[in-house]
Structure formats: structure tokens, C-alpha cells
C-alpha angles and dihedrals in degrees: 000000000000094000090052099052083046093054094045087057097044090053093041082052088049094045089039090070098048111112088226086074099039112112110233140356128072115330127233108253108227110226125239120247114226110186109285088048092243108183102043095039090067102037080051097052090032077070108054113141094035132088104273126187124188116191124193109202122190120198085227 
């Protein structure tokens, strides 16, 4: 129970600080996939050695 409500904080706080979610100001573009999912592809490997997280998120 306590590492779940952890874990849900952890991820609003996370969330929290995405500029998708900031009030105000300009907004982040999101960039298109071709199909080889360029961009994302190189932005992924460029940080290699980091921690990286990659969210799918569906509208349903």
C-alpha cells in the first residue's frame, strides 16, 4: 500500500515537471515518427549511458 502511493507520487511529481502539463507560456512541440522513428531513435541511442524513459501514451 505505502510503496504504491509512493510510486504514484513519484510518477505525478515526474509528470508534474513535463512541459506538456506547464500553464502558460510557450508549449513544447512534439516531434513527428517516420519509420524508422527518427527522431526518437537518435535522441534514445545519443543517451546511452543515462537514465532514459520512454512512455507510450494512448487517448483511450
Amino acid at each position: 500500500m505505502i510503496g504504491g502511493v509512493a510510486v504514484a507520487l513519484v510518477v505525478a511529481a515526474a509528470l508534474s515537471q513535463m512541459p506538456l502539463f506547464h500553464r502558460g507560456g510557450a508549449r513544447a512541440s512534439i516531434p513527428a515518427l517516420n519509420a524508422a522513428l527518427e527522431p526518437l531513435r537518435s535522441d534514445f541511442n545519443r543517451d546511452a549511458g543515462d537514465v532514459r524513459l520512454v512512455m507510450l501514451i494512448d487517448p483511450t
